[in-house]
Backbone as XML, in Angstrom:
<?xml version="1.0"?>
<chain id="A" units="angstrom">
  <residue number="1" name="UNK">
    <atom name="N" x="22.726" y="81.806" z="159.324"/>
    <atom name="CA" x="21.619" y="81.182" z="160.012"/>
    <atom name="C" x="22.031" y="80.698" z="161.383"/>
  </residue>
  <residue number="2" name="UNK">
    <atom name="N" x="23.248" y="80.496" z="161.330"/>
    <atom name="CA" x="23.791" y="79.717" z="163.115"/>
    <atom name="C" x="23.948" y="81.095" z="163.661"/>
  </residue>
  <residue number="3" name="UNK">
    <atom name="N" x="24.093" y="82.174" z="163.725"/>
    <atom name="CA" x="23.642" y="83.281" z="164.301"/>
    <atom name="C" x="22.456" y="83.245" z="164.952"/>
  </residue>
  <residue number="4" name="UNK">
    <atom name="N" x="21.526" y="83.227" z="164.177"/>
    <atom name="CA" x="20.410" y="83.669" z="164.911"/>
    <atom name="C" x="19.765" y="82.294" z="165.605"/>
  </residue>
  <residue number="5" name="UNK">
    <atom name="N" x="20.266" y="80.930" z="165.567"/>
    <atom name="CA" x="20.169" y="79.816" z="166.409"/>
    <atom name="C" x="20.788" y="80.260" z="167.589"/>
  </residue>
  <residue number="6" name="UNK">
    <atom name="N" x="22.018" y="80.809" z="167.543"/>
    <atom name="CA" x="22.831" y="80.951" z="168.786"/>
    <atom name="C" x="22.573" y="82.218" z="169.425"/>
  </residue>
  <residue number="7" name="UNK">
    <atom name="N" x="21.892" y="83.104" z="168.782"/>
    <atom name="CA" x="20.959" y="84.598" z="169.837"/>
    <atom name="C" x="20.455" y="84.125" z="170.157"/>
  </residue>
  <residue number="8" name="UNK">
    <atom name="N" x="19.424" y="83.037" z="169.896"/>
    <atom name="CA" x="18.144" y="82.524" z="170.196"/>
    <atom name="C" x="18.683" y="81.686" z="171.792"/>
  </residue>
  <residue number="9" name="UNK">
    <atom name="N" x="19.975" y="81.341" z="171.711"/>
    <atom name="CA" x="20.213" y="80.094" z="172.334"/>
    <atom name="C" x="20.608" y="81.608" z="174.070"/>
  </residue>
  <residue number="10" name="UNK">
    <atom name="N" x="21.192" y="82.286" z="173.692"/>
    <atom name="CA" x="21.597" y="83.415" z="174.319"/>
    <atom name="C" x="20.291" y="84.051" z="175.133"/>
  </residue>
  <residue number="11" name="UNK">
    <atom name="N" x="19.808" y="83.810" z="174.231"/>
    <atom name="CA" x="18.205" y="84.563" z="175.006"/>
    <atom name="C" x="17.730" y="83.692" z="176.086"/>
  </residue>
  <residue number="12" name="UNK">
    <atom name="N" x="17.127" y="82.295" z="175.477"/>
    <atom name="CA" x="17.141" y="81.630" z="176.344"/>
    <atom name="C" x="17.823" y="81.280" z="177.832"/>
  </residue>
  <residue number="13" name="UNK">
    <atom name="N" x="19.287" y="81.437" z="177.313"/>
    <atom name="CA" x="19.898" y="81.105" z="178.948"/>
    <atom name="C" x="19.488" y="82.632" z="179.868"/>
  </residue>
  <residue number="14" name="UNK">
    <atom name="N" x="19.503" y="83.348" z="179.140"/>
    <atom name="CA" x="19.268" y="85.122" z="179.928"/>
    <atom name="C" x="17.787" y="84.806" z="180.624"/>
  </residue>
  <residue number="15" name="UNK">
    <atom name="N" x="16.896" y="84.232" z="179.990"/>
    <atom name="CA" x="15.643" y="84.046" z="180.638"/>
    <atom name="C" x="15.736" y="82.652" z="181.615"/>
  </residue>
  <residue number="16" name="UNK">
    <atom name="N" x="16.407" y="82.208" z="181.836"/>
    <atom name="CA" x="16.781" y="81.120" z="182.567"/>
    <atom name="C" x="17.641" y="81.452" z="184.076"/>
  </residue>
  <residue number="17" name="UNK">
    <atom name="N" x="18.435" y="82.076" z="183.484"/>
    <atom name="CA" x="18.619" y="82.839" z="184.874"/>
    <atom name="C" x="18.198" y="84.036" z="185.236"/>
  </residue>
  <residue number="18" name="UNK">
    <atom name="N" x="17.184" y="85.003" z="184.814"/>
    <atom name="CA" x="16.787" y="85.707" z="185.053"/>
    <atom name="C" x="15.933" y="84.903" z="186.302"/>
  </residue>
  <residue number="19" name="UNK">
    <atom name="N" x="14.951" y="83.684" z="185.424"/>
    <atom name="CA" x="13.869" y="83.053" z="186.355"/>
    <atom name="C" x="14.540" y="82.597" z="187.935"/>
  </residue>
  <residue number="20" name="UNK">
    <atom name="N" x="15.861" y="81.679" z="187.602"/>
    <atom name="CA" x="16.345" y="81.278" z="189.214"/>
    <atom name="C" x="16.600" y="82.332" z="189.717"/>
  </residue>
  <residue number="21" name="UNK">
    <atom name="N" x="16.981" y="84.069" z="189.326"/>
    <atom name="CA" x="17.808" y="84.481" z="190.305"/>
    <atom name="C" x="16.257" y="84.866" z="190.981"/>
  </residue>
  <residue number="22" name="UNK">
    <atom name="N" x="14.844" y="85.747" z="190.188"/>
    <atom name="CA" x="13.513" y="85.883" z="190.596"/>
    <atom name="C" x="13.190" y="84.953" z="191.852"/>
  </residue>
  <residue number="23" name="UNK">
    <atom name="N" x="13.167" y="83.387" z="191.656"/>
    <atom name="CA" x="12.488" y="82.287" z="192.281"/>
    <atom name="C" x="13.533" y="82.226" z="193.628"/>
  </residue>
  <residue number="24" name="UNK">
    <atom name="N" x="15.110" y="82.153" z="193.229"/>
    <atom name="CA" x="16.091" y="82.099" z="194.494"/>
    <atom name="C" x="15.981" y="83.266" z="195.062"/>
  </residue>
  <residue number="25" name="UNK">
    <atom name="N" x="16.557" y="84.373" z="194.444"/>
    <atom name="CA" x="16.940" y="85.255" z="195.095"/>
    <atom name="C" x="18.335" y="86.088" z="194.679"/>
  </residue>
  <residue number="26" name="UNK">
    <atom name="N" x="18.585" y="87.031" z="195.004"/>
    <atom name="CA" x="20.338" y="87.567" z="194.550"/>
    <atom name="C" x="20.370" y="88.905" z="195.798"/>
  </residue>
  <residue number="27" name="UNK">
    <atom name="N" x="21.601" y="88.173" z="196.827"/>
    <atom name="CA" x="21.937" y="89.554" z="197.476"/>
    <atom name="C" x="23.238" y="89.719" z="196.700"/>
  </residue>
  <residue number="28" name="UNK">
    <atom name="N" x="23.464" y="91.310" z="196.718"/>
    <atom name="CA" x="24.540" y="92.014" z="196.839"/>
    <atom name="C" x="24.811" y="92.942" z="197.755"/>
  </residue>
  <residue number="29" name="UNK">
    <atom name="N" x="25.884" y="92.745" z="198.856"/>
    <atom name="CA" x="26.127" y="93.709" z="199.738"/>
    <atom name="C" x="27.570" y="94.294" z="199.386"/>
  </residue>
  <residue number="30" name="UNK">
    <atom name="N" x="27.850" y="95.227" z="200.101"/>
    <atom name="CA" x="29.033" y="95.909" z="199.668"/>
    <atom name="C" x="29.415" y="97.256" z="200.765"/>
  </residue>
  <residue number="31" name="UNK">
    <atom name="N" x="29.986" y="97.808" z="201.253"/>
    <atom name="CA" x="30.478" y="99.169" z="201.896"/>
    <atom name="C" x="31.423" y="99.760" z="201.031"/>
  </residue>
  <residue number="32" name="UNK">
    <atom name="N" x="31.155" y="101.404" z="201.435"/>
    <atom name="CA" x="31.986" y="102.208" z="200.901"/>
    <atom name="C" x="32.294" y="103.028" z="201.975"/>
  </residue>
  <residue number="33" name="UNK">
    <atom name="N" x="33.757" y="103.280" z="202.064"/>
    <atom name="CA" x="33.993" y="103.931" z="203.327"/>
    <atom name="C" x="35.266" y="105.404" z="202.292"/>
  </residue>
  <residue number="34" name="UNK">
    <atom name="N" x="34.717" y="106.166" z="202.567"/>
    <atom name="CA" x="35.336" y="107.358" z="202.613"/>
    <atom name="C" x="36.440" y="107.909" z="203.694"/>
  </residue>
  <residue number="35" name="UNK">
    <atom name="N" x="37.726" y="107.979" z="203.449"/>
    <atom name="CA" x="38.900" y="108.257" z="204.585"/>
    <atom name="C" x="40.134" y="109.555" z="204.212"/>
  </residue>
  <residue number="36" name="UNK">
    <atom name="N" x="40.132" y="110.179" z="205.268"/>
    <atom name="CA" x="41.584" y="110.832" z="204.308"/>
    <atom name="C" x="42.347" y="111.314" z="205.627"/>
  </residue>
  <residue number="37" name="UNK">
    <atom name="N" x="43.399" y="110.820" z="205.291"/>
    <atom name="CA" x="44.401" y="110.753" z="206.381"/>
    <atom name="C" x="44.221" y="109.943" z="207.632"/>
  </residue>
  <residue number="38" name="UNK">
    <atom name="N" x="43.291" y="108.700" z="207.202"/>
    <atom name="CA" x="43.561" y="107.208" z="207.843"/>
    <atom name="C" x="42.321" y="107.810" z="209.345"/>
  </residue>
  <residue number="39" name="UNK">
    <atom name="N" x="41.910" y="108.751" z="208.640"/>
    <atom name="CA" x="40.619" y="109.568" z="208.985"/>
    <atom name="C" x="39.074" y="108.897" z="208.599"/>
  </residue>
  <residue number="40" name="UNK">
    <atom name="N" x="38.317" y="108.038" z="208.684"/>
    <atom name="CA" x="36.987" y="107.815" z="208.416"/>
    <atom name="C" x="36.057" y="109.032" z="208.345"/>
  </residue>
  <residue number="41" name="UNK">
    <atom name="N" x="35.775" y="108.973" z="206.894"/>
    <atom name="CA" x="34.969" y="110.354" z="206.963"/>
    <atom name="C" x="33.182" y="109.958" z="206.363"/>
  </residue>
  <residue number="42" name="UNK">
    <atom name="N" x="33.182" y="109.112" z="205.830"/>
    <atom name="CA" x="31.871" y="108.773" z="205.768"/>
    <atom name="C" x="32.223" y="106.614" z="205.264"/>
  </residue>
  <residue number="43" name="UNK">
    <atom name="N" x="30.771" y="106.693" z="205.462"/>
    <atom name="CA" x="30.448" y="105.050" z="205.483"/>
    <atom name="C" x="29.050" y="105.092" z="205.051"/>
  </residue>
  <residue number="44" name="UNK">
    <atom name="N" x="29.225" y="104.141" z="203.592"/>
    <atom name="CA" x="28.071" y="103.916" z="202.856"/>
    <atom name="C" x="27.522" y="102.256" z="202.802"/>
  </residue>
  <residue number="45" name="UNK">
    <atom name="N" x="26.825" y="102.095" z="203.283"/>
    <atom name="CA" x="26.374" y="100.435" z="203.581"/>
    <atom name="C" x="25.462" y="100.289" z="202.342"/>
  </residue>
  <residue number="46" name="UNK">
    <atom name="N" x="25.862" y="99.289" z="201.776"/>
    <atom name="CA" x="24.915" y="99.208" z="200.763"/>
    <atom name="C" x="24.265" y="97.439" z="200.165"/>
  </residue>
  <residue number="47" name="UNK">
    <atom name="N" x="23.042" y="97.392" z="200.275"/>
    <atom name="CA" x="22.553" y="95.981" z="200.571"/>
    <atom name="C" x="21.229" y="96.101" z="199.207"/>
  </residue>
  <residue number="48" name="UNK">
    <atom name="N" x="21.551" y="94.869" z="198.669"/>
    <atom name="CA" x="20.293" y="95.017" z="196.843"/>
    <atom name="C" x="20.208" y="93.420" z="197.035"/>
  </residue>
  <residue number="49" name="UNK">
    <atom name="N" x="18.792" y="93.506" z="196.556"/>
    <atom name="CA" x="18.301" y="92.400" z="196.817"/>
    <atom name="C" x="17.077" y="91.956" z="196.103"/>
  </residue>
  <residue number="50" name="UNK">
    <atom name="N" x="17.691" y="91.304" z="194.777"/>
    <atom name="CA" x="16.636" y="91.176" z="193.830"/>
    <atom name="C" x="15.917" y="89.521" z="193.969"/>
  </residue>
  <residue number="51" name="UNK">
    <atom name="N" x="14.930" y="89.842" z="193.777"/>
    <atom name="CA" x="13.845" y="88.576" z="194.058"/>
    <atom name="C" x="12.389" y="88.628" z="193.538"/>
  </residue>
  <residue number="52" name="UNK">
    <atom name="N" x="11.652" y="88.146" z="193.112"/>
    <atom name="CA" x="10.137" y="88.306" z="193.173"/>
    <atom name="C" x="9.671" y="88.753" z="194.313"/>
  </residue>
  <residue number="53" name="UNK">
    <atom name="N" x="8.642" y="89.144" z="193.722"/>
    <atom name="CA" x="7.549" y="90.041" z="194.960"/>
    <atom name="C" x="7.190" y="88.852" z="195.622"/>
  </residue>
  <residue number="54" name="UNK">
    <atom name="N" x="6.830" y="87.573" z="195.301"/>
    <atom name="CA" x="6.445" y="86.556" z="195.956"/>
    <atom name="C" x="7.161" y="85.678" z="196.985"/>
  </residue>
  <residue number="55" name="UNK">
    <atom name="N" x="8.391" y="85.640" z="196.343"/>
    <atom name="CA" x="10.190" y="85.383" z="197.169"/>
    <atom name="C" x="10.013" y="86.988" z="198.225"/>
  </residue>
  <residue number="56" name="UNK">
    <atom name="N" x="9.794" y="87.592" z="197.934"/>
    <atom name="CA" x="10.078" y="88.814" z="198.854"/>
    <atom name="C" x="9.180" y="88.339" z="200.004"/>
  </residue>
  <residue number="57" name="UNK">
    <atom name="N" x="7.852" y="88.341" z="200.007"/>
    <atom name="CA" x="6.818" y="88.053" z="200.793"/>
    <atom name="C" x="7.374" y="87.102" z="201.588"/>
  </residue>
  <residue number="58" name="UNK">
    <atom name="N" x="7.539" y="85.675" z="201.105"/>
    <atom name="CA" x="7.702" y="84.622" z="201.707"/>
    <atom name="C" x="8.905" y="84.680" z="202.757"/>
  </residue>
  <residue number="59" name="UNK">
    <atom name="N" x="9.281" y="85.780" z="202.964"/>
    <atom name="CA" x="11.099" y="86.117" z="203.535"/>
    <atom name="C" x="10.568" y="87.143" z="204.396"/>
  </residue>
  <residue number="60" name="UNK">
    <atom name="N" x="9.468" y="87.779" z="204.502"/>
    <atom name="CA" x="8.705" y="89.004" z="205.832"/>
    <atom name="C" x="9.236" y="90.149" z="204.696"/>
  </residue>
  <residue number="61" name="UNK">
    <atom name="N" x="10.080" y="90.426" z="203.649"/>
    <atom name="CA" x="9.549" y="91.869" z="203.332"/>
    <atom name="C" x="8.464" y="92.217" z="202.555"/>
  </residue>
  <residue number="62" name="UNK">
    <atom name="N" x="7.744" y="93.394" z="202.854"/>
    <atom name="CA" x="6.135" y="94.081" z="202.070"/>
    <atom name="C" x="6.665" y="95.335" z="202.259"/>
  </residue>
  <residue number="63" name="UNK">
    <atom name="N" x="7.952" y="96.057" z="202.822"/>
    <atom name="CA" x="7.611" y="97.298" z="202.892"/>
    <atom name="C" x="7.197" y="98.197" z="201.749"/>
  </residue>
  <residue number="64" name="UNK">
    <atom name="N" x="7.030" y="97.785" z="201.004"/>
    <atom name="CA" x="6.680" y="98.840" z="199.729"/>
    <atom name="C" x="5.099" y="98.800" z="199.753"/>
  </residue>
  <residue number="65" name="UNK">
    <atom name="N" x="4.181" y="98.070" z="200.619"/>
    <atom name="CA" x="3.243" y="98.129" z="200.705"/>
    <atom name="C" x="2.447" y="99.395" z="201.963"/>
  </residue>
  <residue number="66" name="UNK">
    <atom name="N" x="3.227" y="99.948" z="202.101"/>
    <atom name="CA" x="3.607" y="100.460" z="203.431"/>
    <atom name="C" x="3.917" y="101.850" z="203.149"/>
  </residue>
  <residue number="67" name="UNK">
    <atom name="N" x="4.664" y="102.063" z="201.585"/>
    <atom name="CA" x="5.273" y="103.349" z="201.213"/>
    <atom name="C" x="4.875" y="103.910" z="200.318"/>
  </residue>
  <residue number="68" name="UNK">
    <atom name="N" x="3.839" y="105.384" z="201.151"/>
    <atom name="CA" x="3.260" y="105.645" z="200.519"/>
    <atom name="C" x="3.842" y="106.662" z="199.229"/>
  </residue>
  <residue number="69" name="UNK">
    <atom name="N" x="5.180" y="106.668" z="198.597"/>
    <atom name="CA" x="5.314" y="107.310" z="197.863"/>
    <atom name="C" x="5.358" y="106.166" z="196.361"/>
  </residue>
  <residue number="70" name="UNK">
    <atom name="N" x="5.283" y="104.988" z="197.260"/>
    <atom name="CA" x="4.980" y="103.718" z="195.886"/>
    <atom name="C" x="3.649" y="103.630" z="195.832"/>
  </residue>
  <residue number="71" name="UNK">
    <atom name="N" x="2.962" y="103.959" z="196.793"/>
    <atom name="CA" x="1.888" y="103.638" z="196.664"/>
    <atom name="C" x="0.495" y="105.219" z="196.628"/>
  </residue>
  <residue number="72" name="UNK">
    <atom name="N" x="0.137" y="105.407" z="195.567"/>
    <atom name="CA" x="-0.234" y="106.600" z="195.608"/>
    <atom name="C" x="-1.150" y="107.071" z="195.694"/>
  </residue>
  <residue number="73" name="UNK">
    <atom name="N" x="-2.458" y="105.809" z="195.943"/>
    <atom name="CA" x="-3.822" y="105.672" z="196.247"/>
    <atom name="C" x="-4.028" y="105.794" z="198.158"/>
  </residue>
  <residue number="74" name="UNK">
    <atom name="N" x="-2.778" y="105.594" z="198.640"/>
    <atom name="CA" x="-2.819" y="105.885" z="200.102"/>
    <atom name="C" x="-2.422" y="107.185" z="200.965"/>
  </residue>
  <residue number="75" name="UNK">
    <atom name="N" x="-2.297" y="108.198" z="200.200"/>
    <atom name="CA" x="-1.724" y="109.187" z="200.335"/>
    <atom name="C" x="-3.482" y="110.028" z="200.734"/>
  </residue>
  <residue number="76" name="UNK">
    <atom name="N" x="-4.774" y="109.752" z="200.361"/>
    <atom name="CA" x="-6.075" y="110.256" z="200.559"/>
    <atom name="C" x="-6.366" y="109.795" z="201.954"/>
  </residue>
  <residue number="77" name="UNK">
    <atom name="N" x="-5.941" y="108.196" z="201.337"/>
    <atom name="CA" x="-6.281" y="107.594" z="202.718"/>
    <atom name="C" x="-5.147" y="107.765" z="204.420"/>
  </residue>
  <residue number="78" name="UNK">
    <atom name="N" x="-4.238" y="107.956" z="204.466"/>
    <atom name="CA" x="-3.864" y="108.985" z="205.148"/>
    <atom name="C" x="-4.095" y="110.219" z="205.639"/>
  </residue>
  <residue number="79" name="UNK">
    <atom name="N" x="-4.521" y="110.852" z="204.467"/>
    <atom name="CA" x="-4.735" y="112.498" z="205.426"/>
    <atom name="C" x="-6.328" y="112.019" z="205.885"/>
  </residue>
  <residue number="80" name="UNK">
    <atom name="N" x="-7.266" y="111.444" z="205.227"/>
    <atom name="CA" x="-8.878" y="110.904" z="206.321"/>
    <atom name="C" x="-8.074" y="110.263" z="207.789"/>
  </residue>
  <residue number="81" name="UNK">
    <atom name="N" x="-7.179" y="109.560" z="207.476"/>
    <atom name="CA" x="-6.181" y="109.300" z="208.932"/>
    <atom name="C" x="-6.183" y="110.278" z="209.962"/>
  </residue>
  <residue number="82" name="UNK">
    <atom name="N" x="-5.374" y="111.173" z="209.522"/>
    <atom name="CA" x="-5.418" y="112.381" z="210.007"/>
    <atom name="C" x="-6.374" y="113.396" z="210.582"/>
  </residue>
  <residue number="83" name="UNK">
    <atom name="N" x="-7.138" y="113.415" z="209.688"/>
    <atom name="CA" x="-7.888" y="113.738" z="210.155"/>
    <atom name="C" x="-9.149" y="113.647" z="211.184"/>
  </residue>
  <residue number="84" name="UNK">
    <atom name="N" x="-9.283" y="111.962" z="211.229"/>
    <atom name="CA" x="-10.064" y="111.457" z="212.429"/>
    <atom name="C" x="-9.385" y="111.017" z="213.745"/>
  </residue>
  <residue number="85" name="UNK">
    <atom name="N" x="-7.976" y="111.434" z="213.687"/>
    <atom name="CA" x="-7.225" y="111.389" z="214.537"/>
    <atom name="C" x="-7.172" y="112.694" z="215.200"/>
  </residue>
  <residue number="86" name="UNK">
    <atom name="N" x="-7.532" y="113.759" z="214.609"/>
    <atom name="CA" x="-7.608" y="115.068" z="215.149"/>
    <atom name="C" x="-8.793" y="115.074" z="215.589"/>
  </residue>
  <residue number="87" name="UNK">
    <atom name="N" x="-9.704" y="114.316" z="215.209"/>
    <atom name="CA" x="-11.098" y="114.375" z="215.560"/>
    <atom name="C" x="-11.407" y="113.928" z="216.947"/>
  </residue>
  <residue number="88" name="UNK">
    <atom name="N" x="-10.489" y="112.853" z="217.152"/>
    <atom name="CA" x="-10.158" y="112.122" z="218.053"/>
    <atom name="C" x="-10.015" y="112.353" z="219.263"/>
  </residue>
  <residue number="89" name="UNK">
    <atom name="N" x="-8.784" y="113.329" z="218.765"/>
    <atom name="CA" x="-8.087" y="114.177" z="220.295"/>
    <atom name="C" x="-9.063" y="115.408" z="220.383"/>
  </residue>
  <residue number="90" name="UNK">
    <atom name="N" x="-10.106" y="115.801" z="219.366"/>
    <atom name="CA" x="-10.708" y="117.315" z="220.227"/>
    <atom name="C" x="-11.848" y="116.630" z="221.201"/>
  </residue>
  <residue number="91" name="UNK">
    <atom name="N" x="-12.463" y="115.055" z="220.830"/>
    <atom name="CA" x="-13.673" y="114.504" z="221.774"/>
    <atom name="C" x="-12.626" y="113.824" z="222.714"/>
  </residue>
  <residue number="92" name="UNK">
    <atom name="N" x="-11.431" y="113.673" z="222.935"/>
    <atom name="CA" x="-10.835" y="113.078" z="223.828"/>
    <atom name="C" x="-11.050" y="114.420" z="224.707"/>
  </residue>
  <residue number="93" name="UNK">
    <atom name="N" x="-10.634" y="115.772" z="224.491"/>
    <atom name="CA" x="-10.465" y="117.087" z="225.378"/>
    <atom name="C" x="-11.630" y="117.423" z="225.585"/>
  </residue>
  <residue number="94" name="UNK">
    <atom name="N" x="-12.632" y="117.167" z="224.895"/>
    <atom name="CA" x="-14.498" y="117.839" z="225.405"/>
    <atom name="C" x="-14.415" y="116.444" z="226.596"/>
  </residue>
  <residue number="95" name="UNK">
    <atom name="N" x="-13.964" y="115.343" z="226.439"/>
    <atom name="CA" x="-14.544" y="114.169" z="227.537"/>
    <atom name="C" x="-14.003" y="114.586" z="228.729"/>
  </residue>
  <residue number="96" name="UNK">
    <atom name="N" x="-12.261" y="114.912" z="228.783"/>
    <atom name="CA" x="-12.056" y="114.817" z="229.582"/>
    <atom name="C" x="-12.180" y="116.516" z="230.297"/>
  </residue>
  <residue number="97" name="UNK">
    <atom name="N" x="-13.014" y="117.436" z="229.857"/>
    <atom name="CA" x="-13.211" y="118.593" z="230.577"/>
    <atom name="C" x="-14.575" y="118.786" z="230.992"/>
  </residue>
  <residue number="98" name="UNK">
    <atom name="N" x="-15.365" y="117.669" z="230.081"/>
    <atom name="CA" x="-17.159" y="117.823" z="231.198"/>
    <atom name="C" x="-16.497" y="116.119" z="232.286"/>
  </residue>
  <residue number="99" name="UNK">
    <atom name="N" x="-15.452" y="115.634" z="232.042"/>
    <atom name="CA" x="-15.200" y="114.801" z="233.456"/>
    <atom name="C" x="-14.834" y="115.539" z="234.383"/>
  </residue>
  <residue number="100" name="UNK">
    <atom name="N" x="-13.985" y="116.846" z="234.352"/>
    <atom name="CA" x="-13.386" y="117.744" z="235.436"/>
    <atom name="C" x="-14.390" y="118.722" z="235.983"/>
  </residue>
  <residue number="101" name="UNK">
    <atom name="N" x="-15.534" y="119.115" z="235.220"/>
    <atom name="CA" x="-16.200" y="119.721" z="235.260"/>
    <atom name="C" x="-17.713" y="118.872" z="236.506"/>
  </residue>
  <residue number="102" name="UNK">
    <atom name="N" x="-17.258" y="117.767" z="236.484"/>
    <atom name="CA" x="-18.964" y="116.682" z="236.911"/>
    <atom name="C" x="-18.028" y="116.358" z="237.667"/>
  </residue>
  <residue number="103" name="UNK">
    <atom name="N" x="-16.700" y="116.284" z="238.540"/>
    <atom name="CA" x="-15.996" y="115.778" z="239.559"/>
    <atom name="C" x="-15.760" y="117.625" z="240.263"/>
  </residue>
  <residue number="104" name="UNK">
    <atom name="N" x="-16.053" y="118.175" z="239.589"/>
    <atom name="CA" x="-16.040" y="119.728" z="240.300"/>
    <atom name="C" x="-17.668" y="120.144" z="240.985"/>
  </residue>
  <residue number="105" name="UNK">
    <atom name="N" x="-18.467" y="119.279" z="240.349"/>
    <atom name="CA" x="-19.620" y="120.030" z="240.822"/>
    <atom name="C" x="-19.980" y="121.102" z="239.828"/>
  </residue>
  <residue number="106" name="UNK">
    <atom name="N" x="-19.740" y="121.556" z="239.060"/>
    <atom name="CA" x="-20.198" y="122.131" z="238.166"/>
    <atom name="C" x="-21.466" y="121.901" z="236.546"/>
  </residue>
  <residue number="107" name="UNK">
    <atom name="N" x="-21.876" y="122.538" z="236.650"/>
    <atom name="CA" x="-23.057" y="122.589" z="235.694"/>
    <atom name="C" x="-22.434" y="122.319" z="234.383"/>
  </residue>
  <residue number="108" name="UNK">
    <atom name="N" x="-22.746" y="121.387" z="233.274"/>
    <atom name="CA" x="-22.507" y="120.916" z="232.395"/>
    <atom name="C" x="-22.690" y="122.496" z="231.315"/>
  </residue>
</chain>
């Protein structure tokens, strides 16, 4: 029976710091540098950074709000992007060729 008092007790602390590291925060940074013969041949920077989405916010990062491969309802809304952006530039080129056309003297 003191087993399963003391999983119980185990669990608890795991959800205890699970919550501060969420609410604080946890960086881990680290490099990896690849060399041979005192040669630098590659360099791996590597930066993790676990936090709540809410801790994230409050610190300026959202980029995942931003990326549309997390986000997969924006991927429609992009190409309509696109596409009124092309729309864009063909009434930008009709404007600016009946402007060359009415500074030429020419018939619309």
């Amino acid at each position: 029976m003191s087993s399963v008092v003391e999983g119980h007790g185990r669990s608890t602390g795991l959800v205890e710091v699970l919550d501060r590291v969420l609410d604080k925060g946890l960086v881990v940074a680290g490099d990896i540098k690849v060399s041979l013969a005192e040669v630098e041949l590659l360099t791996i920077r590597i930066r993790l950074l676990v936090c709540s989405i809410d801790k994230a916010e409050q610190i300026g990062l959202d980029w995942w709000r931003y990326d549309h491969h997390l986000s997969p309802g924006k991927q429609a809304l992009s190409a309509e992007n696109e596409e009124l952006r092309k729309q864009v530039r063909a009434l930008e080129r009709q404007l600016a060729a009946a402007s060359r056309r009415r500074s030429a003297g020419l018939p619309r």
